[in-house]
VOLO-847758 format. One record per atom (N, C-alpha, C, O, CB): residue in three letters; residue number from 1; atom name; x, y, z. Coordinates in Angstrom, 1 decimal. Atoms other than C-alpha are relative to their C-alpha. Glycine has a CB too. Layout:
BEGIN
+---------+-----+-------+--------+--------+--------+
: residuo : num : atomo :     px :     py :     pz :
+---------+-----+-------+--------+--------+--------+
:     ala : NUM :    CA :      X :      Y :      Z :
...
+---------+-----+-------+--------+--------+--------+
//
This chain:
BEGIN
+---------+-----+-------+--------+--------+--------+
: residuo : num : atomo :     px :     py :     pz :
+---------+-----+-------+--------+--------+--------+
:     unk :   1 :     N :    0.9 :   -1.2 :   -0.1 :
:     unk :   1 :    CA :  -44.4 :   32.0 :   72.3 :
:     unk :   1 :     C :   -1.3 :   -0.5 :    0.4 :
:     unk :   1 :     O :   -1.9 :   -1.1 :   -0.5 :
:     unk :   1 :    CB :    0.0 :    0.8 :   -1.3 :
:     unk :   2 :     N :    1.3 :    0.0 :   -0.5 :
:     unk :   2 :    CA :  -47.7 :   31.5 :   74.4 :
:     unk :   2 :     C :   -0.9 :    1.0 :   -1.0 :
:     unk :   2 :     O :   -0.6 :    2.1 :   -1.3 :
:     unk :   2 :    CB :    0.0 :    0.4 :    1.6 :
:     unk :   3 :     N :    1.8 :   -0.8 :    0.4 :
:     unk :   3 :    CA :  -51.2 :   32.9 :   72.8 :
:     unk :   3 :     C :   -0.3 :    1.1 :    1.0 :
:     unk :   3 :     O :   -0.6 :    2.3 :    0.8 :
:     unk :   3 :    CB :   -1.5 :   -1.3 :    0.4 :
:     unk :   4 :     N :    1.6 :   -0.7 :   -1.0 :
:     unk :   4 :    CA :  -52.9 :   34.2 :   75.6 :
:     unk :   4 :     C :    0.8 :    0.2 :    1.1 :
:     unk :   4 :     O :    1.1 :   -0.8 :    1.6 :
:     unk :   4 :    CB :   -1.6 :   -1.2 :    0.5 :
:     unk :   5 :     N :   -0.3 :   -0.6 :   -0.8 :
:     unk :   5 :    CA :  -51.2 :   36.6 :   78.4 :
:     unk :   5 :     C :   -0.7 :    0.7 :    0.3 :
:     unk :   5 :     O :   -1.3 :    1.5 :   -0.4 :
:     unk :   5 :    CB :    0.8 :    0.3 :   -0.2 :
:     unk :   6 :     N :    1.0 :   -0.8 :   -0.9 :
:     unk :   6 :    CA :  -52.8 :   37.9 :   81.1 :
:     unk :   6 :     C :    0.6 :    1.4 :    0.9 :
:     unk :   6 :     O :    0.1 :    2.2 :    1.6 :
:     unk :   6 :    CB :   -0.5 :   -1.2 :    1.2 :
:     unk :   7 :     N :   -0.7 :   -1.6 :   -0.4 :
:     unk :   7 :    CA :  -50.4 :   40.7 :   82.0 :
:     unk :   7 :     C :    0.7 :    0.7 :   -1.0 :
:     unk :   7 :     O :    1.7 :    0.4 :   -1.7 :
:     unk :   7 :    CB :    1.0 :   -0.1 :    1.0 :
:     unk :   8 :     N :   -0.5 :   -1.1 :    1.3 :
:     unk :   8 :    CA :  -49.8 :   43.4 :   79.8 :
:     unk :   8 :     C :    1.2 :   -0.2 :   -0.5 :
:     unk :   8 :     O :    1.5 :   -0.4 :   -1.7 :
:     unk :   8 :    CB :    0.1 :    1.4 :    0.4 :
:     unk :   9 :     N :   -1.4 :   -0.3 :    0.1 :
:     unk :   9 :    CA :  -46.2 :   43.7 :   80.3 :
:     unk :   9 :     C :    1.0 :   -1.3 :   -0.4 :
:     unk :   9 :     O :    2.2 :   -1.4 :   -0.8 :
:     unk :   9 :    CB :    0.4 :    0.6 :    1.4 :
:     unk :  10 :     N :   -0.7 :    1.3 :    0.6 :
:     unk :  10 :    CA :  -45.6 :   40.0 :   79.6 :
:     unk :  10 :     C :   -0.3 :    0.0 :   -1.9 :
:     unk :  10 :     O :    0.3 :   -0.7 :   -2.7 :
:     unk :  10 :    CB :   -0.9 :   -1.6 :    0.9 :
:     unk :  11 :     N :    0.3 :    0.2 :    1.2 :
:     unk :  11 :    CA :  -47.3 :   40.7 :   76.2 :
:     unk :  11 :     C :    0.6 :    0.9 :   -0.9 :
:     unk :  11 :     O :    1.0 :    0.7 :   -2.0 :
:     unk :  11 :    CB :   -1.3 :   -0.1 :   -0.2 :
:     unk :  12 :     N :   -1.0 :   -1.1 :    0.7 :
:     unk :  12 :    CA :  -45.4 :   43.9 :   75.3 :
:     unk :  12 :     C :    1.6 :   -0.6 :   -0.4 :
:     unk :  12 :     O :    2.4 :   -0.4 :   -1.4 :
:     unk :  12 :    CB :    0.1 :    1.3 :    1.1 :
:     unk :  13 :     N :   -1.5 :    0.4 :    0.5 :
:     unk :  13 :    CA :  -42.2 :   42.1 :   75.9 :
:     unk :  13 :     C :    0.2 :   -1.1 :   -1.3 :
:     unk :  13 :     O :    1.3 :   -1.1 :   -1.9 :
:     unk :  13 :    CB :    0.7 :   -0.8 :    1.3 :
:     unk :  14 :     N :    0.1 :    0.6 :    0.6 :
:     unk :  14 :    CA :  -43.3 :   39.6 :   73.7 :
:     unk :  14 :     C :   -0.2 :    0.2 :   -1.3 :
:     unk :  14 :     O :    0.2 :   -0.6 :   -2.1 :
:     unk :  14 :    CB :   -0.4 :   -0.5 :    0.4 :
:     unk :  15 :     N :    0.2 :   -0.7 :    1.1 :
:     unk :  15 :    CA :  -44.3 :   41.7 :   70.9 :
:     unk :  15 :     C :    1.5 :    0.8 :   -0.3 :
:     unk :  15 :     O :    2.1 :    0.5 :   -1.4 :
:     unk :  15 :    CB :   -1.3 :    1.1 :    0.3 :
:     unk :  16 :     N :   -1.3 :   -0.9 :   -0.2 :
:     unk :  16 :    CA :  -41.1 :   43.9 :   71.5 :
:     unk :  16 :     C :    1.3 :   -0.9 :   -0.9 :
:     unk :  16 :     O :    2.2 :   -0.5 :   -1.6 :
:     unk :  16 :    CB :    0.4 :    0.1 :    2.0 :
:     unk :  17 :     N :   -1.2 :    0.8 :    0.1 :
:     unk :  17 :    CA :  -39.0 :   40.6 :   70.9 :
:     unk :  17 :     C :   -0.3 :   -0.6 :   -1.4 :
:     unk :  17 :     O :    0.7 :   -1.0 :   -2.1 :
:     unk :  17 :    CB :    0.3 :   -1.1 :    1.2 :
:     unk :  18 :     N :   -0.1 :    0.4 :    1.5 :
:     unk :  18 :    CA :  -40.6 :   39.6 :   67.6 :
:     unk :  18 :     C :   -0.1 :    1.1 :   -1.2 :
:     unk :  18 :     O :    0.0 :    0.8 :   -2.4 :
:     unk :  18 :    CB :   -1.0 :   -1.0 :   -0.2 :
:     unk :  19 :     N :   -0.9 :   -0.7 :    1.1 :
:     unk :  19 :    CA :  -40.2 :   43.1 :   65.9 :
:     unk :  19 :     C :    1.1 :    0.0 :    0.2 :
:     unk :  19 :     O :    1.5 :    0.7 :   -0.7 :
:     unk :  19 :    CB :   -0.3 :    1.3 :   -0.3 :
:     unk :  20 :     N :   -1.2 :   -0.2 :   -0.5 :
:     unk :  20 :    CA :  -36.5 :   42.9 :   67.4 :
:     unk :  20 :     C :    0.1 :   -1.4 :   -1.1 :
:     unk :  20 :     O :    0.9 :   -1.0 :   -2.0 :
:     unk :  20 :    CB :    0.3 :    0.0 :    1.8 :
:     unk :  21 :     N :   -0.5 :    0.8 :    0.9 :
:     unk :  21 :    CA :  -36.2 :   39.9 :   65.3 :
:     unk :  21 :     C :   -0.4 :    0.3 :   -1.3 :
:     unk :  21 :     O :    0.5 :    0.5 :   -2.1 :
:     unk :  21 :    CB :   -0.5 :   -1.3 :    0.4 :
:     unk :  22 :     N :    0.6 :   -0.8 :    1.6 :
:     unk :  22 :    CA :  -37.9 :   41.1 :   62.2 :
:     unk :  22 :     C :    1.0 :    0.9 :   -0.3 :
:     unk :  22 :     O :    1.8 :    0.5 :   -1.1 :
:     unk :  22 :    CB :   -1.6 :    0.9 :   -0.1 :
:     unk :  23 :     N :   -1.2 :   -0.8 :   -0.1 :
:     unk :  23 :    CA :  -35.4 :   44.2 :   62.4 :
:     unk :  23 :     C :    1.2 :   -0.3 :    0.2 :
:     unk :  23 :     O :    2.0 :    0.7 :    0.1 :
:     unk :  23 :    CB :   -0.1 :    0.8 :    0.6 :
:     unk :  24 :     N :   -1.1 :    0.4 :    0.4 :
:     unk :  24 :    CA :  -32.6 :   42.3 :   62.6 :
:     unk :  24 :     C :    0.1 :   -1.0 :   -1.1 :
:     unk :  24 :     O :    1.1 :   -1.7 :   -1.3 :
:     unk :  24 :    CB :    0.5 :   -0.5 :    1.0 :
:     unk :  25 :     N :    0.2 :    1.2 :    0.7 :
:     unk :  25 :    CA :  -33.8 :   40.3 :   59.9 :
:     unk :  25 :     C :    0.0 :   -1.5 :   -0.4 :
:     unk :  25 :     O :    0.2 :   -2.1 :   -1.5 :
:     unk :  25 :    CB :    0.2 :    0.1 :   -0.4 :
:     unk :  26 :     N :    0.4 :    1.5 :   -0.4 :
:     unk :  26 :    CA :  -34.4 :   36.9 :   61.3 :
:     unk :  26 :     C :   -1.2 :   -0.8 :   -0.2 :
:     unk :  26 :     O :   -1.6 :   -1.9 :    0.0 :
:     unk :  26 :    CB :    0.1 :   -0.2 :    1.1 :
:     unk :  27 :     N :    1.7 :    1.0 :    0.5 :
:     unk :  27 :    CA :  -38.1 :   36.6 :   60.1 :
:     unk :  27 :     C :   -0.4 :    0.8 :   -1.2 :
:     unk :  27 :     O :   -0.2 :    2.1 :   -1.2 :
:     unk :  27 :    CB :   -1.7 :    0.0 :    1.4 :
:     unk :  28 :     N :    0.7 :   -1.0 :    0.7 :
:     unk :  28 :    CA :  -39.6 :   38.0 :   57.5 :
:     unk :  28 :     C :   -1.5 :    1.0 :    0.2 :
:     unk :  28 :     O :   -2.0 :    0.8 :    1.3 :
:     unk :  28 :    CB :   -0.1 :   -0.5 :   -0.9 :
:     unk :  29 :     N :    1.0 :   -1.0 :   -0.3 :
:     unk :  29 :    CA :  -42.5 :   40.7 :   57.5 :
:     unk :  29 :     C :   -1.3 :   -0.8 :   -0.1 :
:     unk :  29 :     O :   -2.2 :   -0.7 :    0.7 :
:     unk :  29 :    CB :    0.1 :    1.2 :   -1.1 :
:     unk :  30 :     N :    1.4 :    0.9 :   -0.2 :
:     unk :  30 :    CA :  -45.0 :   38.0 :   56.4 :
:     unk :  30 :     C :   -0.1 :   -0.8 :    1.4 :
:     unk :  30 :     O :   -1.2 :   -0.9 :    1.9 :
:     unk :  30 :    CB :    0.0 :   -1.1 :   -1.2 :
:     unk :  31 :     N :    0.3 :    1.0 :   -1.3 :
:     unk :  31 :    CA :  -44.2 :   35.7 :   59.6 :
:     unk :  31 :     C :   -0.3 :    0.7 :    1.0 :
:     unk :  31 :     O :   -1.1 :    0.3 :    1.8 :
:     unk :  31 :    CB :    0.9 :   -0.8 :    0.5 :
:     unk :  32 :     N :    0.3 :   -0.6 :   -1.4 :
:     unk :  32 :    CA :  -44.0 :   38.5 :   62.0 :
:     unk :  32 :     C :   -1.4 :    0.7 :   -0.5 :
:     unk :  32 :     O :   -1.9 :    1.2 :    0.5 :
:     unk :  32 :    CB :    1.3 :    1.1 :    0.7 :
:     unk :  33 :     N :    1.2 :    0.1 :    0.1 :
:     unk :  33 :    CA :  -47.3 :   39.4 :   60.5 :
:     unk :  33 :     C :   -1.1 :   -0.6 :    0.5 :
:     unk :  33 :     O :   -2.1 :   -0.3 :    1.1 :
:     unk :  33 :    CB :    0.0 :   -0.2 :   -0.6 :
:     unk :  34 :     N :    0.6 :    1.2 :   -0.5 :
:     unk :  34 :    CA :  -48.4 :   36.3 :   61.1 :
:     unk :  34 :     C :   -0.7 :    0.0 :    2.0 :
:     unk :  34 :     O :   -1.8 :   -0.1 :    2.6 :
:     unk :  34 :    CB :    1.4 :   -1.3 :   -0.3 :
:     unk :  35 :     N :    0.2 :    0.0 :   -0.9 :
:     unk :  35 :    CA :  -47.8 :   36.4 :   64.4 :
:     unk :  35 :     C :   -0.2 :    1.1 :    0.9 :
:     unk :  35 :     O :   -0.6 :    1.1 :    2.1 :
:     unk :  35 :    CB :    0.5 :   -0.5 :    0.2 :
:     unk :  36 :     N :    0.9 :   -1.4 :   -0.7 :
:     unk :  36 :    CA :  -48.7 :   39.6 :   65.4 :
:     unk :  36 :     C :   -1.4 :   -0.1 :    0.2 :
:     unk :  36 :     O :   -1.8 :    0.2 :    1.3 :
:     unk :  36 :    CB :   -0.1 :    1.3 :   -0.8 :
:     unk :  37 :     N :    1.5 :    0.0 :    0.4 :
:     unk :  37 :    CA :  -52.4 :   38.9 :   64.0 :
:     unk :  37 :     C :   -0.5 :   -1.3 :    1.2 :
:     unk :  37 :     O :   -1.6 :   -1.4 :    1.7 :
:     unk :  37 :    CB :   -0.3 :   -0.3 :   -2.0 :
:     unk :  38 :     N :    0.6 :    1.3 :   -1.2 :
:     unk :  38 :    CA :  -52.2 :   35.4 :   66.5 :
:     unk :  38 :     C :   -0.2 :    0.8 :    1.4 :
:     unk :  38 :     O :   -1.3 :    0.9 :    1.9 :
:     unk :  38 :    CB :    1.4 :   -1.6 :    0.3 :
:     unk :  39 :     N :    0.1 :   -0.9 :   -1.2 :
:     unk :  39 :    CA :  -51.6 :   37.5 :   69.4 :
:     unk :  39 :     C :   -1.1 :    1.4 :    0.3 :
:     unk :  39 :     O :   -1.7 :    1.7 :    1.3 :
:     unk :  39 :    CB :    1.5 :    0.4 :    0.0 :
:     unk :  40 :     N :    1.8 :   -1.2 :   -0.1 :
:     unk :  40 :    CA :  -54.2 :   40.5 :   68.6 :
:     unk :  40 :     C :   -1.0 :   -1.1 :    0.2 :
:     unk :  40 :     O :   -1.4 :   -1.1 :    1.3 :
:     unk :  40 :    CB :   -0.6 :    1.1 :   -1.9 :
:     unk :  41 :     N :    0.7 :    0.6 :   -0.1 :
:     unk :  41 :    CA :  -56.6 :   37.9 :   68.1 :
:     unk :  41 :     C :   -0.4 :   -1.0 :    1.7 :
:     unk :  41 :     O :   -1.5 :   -1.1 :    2.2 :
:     unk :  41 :    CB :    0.2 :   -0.4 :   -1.1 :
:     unk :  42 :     N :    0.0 :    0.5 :   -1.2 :
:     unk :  42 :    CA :  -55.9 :   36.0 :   71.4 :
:     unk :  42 :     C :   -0.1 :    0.9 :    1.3 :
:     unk :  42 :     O :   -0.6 :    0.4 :    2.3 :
:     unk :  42 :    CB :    1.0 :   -0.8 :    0.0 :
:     unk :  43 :     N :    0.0 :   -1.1 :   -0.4 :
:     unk :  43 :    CA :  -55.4 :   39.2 :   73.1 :
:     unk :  43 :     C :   -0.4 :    1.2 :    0.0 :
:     unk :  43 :     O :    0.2 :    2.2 :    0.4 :
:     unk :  43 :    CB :    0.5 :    0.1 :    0.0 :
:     unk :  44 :     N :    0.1 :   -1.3 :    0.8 :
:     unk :  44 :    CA :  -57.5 :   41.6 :   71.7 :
:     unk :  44 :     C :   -0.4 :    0.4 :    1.2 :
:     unk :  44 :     O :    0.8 :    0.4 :    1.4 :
:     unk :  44 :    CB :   -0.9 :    0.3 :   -1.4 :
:     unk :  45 :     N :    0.5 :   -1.3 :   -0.9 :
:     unk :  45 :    CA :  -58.9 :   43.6 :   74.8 :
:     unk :  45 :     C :    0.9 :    0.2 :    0.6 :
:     unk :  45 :     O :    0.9 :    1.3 :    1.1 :
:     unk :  45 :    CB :   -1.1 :    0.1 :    1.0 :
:     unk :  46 :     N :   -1.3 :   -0.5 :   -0.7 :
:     unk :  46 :    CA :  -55.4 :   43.4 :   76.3 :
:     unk :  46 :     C :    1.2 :    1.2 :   -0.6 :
:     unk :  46 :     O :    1.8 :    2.2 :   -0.1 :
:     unk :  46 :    CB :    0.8 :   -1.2 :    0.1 :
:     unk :  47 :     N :   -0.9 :   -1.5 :    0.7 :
:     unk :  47 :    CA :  -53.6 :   45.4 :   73.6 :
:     unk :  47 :     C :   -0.5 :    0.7 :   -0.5 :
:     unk :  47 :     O :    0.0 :    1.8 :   -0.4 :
:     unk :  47 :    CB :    0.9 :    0.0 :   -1.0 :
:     unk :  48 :     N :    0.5 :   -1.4 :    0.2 :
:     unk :  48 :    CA :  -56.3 :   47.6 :   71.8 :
:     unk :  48 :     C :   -1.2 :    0.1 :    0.5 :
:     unk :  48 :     O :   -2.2 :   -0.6 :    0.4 :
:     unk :  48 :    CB :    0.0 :    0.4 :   -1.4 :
:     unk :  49 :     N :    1.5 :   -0.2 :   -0.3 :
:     unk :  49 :    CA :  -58.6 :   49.3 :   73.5 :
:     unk :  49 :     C :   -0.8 :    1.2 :   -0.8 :
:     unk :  49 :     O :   -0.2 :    2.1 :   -1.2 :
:     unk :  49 :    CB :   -0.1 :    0.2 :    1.5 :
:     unk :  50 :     N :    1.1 :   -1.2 :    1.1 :
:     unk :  50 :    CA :  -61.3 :   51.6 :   71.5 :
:     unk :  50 :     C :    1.3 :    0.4 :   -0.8 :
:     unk :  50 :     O :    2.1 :    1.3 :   -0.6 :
:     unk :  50 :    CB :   -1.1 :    1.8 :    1.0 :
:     unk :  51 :     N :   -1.2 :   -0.2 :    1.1 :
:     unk :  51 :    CA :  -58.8 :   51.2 :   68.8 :
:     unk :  51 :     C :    1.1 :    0.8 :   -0.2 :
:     unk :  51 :     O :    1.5 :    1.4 :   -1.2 :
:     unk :  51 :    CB :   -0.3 :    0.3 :   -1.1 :
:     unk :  52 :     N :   -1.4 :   -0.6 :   -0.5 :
:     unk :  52 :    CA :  -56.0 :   52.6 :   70.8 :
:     unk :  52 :     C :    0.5 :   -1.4 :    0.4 :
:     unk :  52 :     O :   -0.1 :   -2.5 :    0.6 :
:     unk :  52 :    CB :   -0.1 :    1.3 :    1.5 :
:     unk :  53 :     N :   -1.0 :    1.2 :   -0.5 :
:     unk :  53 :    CA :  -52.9 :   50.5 :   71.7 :
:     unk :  53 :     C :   -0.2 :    0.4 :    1.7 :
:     unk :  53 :     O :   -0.4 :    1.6 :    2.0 :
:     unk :  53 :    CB :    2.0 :    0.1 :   -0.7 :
:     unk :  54 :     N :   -0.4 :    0.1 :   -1.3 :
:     unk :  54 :    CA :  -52.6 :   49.8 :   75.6 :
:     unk :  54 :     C :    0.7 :    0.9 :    0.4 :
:     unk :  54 :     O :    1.8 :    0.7 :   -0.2 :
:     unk :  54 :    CB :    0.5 :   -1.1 :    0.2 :
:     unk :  55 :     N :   -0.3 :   -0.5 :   -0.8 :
:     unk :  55 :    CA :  -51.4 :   52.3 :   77.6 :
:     unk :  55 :     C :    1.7 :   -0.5 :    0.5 :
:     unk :  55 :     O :    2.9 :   -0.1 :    0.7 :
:     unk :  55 :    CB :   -1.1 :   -0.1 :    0.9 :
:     unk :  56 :     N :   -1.2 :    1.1 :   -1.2 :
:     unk :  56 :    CA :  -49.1 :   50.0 :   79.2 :
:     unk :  56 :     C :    0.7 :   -0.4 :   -0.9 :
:     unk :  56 :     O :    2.0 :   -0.4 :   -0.7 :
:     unk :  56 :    CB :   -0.6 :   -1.6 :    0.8 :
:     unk :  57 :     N :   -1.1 :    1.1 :    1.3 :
:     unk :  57 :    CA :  -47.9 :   48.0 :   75.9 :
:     unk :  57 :     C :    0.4 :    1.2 :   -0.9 :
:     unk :  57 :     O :    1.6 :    1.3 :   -1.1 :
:     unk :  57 :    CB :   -1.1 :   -1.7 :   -1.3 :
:     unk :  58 :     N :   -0.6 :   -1.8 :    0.2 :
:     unk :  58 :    CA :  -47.4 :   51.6 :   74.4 :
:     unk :  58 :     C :    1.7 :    0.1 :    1.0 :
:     unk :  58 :     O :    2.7 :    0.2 :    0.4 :
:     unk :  58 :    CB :   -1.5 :    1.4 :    1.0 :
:     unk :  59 :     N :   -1.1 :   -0.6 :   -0.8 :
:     unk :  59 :    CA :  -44.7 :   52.3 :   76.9 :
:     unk :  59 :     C :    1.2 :   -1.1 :    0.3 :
:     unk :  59 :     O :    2.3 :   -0.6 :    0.4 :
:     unk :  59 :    CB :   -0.5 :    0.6 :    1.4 :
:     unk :  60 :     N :   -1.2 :    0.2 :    0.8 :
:     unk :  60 :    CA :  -42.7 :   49.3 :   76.5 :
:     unk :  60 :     C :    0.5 :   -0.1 :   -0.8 :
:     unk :  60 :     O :    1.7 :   -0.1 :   -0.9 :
:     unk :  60 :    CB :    0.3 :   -0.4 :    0.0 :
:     unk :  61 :     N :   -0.7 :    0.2 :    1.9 :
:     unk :  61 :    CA :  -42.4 :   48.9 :   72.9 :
:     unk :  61 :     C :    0.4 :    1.3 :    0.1 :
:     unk :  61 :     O :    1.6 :    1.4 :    0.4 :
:     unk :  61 :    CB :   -1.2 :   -0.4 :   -1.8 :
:     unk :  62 :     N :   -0.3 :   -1.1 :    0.5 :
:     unk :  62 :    CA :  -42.2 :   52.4 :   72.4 :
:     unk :  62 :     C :   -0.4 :    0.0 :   -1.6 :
:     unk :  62 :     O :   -0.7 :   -1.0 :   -2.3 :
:     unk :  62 :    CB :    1.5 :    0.1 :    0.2 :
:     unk :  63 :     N :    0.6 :   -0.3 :    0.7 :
:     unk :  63 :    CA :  -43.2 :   54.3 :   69.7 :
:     unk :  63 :     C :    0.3 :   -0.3 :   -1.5 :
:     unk :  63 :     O :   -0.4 :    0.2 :   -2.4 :
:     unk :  63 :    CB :   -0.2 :    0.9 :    0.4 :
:     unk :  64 :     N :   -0.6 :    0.4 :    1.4 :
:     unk :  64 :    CA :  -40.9 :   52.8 :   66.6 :
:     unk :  64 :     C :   -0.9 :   -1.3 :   -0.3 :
:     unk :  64 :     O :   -1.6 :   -1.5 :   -1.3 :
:     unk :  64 :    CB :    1.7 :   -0.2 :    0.1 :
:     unk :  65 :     N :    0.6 :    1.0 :    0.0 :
:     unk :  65 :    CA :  -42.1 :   49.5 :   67.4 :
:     unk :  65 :     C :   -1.7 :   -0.2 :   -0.1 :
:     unk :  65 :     O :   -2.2 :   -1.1 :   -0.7 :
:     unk :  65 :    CB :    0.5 :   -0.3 :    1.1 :
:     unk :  66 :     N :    1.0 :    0.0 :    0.2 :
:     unk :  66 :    CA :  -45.5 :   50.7 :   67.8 :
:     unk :  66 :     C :   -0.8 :    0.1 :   -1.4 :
:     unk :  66 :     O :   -1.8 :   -0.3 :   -2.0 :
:     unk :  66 :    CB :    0.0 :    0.6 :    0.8 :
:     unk :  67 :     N :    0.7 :   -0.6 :    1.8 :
:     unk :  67 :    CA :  -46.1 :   52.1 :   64.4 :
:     unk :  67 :     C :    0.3 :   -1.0 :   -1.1 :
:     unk :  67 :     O :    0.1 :   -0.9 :   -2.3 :
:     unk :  67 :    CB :    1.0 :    1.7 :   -0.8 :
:     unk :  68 :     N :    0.1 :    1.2 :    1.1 :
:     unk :  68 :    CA :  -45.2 :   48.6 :   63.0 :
:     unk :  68 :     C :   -0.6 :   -0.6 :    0.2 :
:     unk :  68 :     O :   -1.0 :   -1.1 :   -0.9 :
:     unk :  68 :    CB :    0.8 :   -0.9 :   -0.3 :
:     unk :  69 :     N :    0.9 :    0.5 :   -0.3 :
:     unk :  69 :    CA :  -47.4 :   47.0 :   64.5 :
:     unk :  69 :     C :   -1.3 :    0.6 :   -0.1 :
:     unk :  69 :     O :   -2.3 :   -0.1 :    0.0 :
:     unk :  69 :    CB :    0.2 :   -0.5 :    1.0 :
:     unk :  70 :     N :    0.8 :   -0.6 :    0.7 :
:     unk :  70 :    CA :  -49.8 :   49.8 :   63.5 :
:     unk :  70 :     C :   -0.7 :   -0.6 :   -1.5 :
:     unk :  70 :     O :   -1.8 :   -0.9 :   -2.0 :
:     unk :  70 :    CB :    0.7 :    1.2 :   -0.1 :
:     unk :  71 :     N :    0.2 :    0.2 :    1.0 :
:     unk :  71 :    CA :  -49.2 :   49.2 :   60.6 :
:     unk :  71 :     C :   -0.5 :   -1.5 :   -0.7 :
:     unk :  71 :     O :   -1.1 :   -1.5 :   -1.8 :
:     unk :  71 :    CB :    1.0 :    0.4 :   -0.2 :
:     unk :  72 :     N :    0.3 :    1.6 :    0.0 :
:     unk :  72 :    CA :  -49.8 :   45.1 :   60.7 :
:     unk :  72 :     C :   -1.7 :   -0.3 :    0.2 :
:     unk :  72 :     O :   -2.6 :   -1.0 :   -0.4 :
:     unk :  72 :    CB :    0.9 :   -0.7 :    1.4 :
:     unk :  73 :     N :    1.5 :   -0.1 :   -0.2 :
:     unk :  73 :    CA :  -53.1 :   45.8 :   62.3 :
:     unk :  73 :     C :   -0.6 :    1.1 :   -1.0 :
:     unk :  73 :     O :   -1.8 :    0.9 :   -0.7 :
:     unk :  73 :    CB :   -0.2 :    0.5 :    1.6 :
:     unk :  74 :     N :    0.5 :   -0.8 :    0.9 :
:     unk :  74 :    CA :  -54.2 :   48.4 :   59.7 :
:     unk :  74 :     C :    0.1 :   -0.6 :   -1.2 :
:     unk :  74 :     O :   -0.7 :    0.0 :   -1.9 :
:     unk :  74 :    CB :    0.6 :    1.1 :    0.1 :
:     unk :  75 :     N :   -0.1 :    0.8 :    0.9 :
:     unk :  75 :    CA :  -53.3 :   46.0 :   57.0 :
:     unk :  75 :     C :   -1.0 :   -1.3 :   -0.1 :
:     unk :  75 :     O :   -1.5 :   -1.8 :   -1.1 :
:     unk :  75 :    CB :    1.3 :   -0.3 :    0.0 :
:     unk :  76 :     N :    1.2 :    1.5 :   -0.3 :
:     unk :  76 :    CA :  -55.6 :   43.0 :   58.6 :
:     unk :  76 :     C :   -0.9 :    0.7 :   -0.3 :
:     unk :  76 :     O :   -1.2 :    0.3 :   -1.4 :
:     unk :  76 :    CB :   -0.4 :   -0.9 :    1.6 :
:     unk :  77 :     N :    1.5 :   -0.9 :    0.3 :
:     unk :  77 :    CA :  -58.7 :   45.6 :   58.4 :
:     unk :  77 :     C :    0.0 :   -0.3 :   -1.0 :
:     unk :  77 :     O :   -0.9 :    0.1 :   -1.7 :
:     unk :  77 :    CB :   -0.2 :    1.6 :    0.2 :
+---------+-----+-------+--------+--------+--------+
//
């Protein structure tokens, strides 16, 4: 898993594939925590902008996916 993606759609897939592992229960909630918070931080104007998700990274995760990672980022605050 790279940090720092410069195209949206490389970072959605990448997000996509580690709640896909969490929901199959291959990581736990703390790691994919973890790495959610590396990737906001390395990426933050790519996925939220004025504390909306991306447009773009919105529409591949979709909106199940989204509301966990809502939730991940709402927990770091």
């Amino acid at each position: 898993m790279r940090k720092v993606y410069k195209n949206p759609k490389e970072l959605a897939t990448c997000v996509k594939d580690l709640v896909d592992v969490y929901l199959d229960e291959l990581i736990s909630y703390e790691d994919l925590e973890k790495k959610v918070i590396i990737l906001l931080e390395s990426n933050d104007t790519r996925f939220y902008k004025d504390g909306k998700m991306s447009s773009k990274i919105f529409n591949v995760i979709g909106s199940e996916y989204a509301e966990i990672v809502d939730k991940i980022v709402k927990n770091q605050a």
